[in-house]
DRENLO-73274 format. One line per 3 residues: their letters; for each residue x, y, z of N, C-alpha, C. Coordinates in nm, 4 decimals, padded with zeros to 6 digits. Layout:
residues N
a = X/Y/Z/X/Y/Z/X/Y/Z ~ ...
This chain:
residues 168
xxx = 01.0706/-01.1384/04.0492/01.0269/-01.0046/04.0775/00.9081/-01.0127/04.1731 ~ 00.9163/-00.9281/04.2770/00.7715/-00.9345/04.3849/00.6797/-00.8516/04.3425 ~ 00.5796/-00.8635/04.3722/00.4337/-00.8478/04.3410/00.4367/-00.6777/04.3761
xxx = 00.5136/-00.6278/04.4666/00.5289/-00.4711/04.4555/00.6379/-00.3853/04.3477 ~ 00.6818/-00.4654/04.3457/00.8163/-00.3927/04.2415/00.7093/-00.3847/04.0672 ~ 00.6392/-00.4928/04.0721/00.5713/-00.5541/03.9366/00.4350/-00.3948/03.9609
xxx = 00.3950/-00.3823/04.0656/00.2739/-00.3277/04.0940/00.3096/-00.1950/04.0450 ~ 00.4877/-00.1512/04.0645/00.5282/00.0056/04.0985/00.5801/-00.0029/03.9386 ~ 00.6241/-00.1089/03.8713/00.6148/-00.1038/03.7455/00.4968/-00.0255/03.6142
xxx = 00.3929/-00.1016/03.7100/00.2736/-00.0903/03.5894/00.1850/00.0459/03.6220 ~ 00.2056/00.0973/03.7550/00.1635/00.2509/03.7760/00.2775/00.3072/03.6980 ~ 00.4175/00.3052/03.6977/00.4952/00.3932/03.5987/00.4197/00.3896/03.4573
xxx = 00.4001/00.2922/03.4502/00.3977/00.2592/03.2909/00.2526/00.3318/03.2389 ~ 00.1832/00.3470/03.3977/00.0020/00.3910/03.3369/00.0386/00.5399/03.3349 ~ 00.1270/00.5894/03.4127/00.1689/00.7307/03.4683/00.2536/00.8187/03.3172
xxx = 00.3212/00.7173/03.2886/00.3866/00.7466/03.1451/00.3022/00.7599/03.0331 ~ 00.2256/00.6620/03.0058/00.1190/00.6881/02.9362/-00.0370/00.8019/02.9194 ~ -00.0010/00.8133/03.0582/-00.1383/00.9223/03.0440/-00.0873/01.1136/03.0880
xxx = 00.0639/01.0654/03.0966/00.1591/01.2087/03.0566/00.1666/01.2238/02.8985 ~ 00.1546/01.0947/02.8188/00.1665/01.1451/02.6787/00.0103/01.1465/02.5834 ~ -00.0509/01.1317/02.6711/-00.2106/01.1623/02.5960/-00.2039/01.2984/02.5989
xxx = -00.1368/01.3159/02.7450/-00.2202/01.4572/02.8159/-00.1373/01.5800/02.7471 ~ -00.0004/01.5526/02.6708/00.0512/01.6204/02.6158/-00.0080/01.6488/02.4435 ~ -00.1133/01.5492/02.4251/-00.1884/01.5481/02.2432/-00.1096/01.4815/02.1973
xxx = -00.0281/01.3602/02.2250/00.0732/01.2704/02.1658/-00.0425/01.2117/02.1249 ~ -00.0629/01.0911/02.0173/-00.1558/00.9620/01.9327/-00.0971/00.9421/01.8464 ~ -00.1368/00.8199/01.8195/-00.1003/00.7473/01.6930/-00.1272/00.7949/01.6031
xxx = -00.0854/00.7858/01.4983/-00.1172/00.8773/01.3535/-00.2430/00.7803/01.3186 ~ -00.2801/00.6580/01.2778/-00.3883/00.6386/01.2381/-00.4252/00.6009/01.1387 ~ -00.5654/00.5704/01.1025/-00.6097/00.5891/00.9217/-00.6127/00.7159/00.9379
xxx = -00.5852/00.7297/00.7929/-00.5795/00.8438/00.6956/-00.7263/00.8552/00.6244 ~ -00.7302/00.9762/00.5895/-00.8752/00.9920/00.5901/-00.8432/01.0822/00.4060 ~ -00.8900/01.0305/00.3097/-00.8773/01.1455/00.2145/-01.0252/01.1918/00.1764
xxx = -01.0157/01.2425/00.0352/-01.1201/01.3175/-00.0436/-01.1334/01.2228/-00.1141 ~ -01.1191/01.1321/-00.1786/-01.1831/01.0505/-00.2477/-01.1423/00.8961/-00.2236 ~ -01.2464/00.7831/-00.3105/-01.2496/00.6826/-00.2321/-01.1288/00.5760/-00.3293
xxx = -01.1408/00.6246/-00.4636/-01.0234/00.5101/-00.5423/-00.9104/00.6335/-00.6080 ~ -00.7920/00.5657/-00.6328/-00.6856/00.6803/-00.6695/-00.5894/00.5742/-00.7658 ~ -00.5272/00.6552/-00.8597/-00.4833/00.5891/-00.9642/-00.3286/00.6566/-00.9584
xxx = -00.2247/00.5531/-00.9157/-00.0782/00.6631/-00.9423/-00.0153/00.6369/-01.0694 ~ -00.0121/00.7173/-01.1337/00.0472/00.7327/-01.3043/00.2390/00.7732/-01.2517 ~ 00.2960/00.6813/-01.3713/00.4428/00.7702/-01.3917/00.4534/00.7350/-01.5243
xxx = 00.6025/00.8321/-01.5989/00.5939/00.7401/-01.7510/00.7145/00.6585/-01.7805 ~ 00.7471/00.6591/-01.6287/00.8460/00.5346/-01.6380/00.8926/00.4547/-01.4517 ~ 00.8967/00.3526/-01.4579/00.9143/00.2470/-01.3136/00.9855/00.3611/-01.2209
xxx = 00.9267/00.3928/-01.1396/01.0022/00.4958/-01.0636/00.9948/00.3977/-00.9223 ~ 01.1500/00.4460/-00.8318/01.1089/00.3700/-00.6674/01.0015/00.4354/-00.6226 ~ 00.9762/00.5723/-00.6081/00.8785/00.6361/-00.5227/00.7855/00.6436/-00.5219
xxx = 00.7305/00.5951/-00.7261/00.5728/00.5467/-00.7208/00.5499/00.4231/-00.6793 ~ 00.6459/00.3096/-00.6349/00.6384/00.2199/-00.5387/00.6013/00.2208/-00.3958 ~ 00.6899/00.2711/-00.3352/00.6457/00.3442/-00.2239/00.5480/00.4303/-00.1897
xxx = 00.4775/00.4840/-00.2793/00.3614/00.5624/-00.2392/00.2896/00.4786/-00.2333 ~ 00.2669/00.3769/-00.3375/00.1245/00.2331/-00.3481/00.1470/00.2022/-00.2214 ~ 00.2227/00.1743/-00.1752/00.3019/00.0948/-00.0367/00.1814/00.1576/00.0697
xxx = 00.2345/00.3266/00.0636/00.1902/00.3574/00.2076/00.0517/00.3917/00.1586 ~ -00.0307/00.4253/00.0408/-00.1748/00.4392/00.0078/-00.2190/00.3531/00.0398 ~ -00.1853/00.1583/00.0531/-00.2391/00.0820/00.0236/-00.2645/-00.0051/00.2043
xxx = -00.1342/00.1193/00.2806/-00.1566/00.0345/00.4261/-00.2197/00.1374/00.4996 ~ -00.2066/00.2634/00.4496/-00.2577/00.3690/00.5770/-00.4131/00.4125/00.5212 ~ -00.5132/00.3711/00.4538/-00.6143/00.4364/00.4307/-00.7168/00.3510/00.3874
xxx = -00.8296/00.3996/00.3876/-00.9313/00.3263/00.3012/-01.0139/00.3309/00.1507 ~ -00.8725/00.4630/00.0720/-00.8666/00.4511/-00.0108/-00.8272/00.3646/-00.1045 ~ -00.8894/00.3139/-00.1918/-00.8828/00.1614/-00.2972/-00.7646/00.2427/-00.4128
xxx = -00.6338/00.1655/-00.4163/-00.5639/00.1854/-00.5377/-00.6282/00.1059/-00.6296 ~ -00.6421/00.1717/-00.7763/-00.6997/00.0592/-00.8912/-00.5894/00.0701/-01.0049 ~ -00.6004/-00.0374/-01.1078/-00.4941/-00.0201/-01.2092/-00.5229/00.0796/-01.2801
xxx = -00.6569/00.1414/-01.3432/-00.6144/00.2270/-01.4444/-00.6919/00.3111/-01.4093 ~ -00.6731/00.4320/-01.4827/-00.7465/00.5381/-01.4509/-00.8905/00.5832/-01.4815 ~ -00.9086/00.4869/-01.5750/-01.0751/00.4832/-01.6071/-01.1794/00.4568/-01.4572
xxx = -01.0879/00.3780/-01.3802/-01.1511/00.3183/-01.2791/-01.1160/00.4254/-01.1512 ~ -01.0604/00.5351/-01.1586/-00.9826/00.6161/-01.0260/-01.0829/00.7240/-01.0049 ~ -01.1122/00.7839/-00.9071/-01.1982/00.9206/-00.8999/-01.0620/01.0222/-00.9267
xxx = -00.9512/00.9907/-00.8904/-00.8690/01.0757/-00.9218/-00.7319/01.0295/-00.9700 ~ -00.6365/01.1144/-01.0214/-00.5240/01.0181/-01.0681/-00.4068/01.0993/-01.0475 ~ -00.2911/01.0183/-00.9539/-00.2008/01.1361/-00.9130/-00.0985/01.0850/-01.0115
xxx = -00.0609/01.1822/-01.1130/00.0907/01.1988/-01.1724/00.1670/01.2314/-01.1200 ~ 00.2680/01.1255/-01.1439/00.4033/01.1754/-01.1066/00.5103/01.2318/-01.1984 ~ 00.4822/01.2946/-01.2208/00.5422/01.3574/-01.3681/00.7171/01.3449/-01.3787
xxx = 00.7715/01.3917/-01.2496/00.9328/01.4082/-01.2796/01.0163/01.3263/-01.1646 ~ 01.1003/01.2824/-01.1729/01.1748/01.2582/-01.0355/01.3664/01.2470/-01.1059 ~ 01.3842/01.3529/-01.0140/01.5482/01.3872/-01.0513/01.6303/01.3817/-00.9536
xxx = 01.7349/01.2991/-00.9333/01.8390/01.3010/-00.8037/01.9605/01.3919/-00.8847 ~ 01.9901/01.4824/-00.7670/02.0796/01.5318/-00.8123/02.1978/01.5383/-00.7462 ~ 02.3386/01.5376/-00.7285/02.4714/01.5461/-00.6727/02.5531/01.6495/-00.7076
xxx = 02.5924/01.7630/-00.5921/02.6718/01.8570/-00.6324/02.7687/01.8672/-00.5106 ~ 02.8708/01.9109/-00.5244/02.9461/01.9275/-00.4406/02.9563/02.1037/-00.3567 ~ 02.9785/02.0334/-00.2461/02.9395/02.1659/-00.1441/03.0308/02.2151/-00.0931
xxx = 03.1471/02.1279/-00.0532/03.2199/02.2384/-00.0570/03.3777/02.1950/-00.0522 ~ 03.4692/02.2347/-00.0686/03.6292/02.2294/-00.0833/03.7271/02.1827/00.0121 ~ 03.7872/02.1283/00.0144/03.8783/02.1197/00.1338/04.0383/02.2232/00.0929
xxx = 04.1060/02.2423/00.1817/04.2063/02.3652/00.1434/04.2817/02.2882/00.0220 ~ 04.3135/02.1688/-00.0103/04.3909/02.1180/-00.0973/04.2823/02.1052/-00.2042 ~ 04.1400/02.1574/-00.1743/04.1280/02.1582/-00.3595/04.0293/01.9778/-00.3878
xxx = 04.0459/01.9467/-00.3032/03.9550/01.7963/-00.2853/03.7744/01.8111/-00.2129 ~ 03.7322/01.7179/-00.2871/03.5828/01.7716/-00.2306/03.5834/01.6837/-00.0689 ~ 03.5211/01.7766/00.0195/03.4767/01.7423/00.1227/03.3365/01.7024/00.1851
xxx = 03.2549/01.7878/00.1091/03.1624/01.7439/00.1506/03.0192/01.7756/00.0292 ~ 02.9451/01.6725/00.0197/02.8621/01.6982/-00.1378/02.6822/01.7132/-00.0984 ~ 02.6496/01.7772/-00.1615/02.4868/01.7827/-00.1916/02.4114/01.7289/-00.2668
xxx = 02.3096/01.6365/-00.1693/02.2218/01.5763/-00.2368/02.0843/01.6588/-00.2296 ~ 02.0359/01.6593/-00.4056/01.8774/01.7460/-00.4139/01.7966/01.6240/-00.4602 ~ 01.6885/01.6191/-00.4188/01.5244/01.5338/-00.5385/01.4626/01.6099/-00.5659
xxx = 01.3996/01.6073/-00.6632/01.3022/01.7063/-00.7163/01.2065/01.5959/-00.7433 ~ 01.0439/01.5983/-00.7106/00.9629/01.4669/-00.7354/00.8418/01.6091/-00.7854 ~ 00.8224/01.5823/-00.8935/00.6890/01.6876/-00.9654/00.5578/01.6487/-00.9669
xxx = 00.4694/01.6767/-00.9555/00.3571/01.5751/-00.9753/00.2139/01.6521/-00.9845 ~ 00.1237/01.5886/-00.9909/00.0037/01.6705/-01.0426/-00.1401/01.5590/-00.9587 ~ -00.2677/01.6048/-00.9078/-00.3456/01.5353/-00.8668/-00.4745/01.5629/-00.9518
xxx = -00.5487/01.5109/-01.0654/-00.6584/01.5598/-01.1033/-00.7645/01.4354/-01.1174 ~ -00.8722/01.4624/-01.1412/-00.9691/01.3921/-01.1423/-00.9892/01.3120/-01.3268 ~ -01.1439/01.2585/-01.3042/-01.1592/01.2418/-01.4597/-01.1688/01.3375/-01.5849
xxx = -01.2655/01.4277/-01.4858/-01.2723/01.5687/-01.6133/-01.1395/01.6316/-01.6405 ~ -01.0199/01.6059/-01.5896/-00.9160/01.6892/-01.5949/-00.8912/01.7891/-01.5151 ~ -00.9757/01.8356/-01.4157/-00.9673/01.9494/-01.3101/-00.8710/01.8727/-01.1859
xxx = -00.7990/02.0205/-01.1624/-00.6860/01.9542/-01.0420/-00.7787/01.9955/-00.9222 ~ -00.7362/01.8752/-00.8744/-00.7371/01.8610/-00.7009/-00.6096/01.9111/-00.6289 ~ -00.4858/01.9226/-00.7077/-00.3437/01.9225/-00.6685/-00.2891/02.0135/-00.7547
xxx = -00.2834/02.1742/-00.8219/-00.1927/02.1884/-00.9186/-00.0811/02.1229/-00.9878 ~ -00.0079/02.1279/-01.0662/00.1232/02.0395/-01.0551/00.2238/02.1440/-00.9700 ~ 00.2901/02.0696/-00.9011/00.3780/02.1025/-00.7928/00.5105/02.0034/-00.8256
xxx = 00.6127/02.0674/-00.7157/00.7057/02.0080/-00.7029/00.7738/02.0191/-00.5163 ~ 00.8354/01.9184/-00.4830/00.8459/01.9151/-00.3598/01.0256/01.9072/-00.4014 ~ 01.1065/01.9949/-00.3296/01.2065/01.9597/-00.3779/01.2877/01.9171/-00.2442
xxx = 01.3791/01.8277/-00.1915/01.4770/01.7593/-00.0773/01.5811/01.7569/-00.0899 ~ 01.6582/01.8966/-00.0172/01.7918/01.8574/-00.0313/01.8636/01.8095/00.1441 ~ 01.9358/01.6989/00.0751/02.0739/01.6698/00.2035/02.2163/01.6907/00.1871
xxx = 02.3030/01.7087/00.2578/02.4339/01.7194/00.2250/02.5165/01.5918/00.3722 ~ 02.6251/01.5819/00.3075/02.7016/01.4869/00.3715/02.8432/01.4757/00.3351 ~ 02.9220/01.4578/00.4716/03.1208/01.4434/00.4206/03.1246/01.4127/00.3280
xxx = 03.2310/01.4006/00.3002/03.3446/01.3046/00.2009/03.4640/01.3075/00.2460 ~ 03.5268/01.1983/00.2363/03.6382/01.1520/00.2989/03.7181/01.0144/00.2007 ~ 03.8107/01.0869/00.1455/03.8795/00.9689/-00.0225/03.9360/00.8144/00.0977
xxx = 03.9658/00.8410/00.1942/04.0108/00.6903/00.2956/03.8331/00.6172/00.2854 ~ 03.7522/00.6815/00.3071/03.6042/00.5825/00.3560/03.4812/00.5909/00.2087 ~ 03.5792/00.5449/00.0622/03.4950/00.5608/00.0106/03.3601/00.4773/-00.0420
xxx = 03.4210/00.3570/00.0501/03.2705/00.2784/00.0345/03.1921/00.3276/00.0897 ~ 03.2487/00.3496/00.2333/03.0855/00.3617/00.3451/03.0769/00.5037/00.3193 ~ 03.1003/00.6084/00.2610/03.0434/00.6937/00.1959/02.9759/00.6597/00.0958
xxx = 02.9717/00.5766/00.0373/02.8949/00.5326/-00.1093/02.7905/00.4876/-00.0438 ~ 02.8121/00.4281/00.0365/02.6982/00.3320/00.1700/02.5705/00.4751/00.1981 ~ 02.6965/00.5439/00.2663/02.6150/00.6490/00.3419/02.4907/00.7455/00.2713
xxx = 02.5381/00.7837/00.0961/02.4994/00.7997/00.0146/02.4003/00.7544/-00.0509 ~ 02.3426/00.6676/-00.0337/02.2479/00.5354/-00.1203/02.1077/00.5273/00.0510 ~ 02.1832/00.5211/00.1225/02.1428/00.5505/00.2339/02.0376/00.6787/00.2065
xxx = 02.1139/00.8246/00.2167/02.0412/00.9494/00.2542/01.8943/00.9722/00.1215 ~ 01.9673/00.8580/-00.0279/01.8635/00.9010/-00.1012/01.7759/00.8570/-00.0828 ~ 01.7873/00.7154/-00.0205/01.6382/00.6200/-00.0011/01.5679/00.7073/00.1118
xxx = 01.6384/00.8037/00.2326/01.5424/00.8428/00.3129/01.5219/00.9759/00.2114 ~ 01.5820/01.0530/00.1656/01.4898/01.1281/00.0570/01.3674/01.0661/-00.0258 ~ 01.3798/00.9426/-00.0392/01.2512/00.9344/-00.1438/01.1498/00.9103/-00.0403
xxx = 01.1784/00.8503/00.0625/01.0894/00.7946/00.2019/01.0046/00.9475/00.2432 ~ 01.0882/01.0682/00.2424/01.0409/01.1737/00.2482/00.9767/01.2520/00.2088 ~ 00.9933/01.2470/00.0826/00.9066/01.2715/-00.0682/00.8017/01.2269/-00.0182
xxx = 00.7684/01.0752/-00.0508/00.6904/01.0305/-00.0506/00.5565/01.0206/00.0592 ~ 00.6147/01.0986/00.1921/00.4768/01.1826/00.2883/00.4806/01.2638/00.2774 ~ 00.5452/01.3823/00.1673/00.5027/01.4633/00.1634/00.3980/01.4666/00.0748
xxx = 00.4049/01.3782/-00.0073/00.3022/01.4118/-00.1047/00.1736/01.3448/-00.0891 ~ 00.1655/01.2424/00.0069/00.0955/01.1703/00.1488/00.0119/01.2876/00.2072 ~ 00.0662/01.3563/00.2322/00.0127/01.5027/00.3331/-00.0683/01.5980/00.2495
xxx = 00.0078/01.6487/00.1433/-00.0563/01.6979/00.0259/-00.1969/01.6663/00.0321 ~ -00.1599/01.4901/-00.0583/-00.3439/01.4012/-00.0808/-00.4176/01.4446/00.0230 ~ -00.3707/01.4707/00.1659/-00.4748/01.4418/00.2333/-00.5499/01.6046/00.2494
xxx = -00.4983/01.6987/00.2444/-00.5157/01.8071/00.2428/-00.5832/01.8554/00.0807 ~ -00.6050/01.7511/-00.0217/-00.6615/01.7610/-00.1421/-00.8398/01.7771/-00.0771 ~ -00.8654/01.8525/-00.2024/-01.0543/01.9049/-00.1972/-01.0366/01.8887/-00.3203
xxx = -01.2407/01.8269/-00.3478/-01.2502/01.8678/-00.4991/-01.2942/02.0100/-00.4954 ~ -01.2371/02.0134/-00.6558/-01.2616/02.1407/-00.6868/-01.3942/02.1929/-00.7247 ~ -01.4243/02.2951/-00.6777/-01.6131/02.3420/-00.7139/-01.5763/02.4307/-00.8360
């Protein structure tokens, strides 16, 4: 490559870049919350209270601790329900295409017991074919949409924290 083609390269590349500043594009960043240690409670092994430690523990400079004696605040996760319904019919009476819901409940409060978070619920629904010839990679496809449901859940309630105040 010659030294002009390389030159007309790296003005694109500065030209591209300072079209997407200039539009308020950035990196998302640290995360900034309301308090400095956080404790995630469930009352049973859930994936999504996995995944939340996950992204608390890479995007912020909030300290996860084990128990809650030690947390300024402690987010419950009170419920998490996948649900499967079918959406809708095909003319012979066979399902075509089905609905997936999560329901993830949860609550944010401190030591005294005062919420930072009411208890809430965030609820995610997806829907997707069905087709009785492709029923693996529908099973595939399926296992698939829930993991990005819980992936989803799980900034939302990301977004929530960060939008948490203590309470006066």
């Amino acid at each position: 490559m010659s030294w002009s083609s390389r030159l007309r390269i790296a003005v694109a590349a500065l030209a591209g870049a300072s079209l997407m500043t200039a539009c308020g594009f950035h990196l998302r960043g640290d995360v900034a919350y309301s308090f400095p240690t956080i404790f995630v409670n469930s009352p049973a092994p859930q994936p999504i209270v996995t995944e939340l430690k996950r992204f608390l523990d890479a995007s912020s400079s909030t300290r996860l601790v084990d128990s809650a004696k030690d947390a300024t605040v402690t987010l419950d996760i009170v419920n998490v329900v996948d649900d499967k319904g079918v959406l809708s019919l095909s003319s012979g009476g066979r399902v075509s295409e089905y609905a997936l819901t999560k329901r993830v409940s949860f609550r944010l409060s401190d030591k005294e017991g005062r919420d930072w978070i009411p208890a809430g619920e965030i609820v995610i629904r997806r829907s997707y074919t069905f087709n009785e010839s492709e029923v693996l990679a529908r099973e595939h496809e399926e296992t698939r949409v829930l993991r990005e449901m819980q992936t989803d859940a799980a900034q939302q309630i990301l977004r929530r924290l960060q939008a948490a105040r203590k309470p006066v």
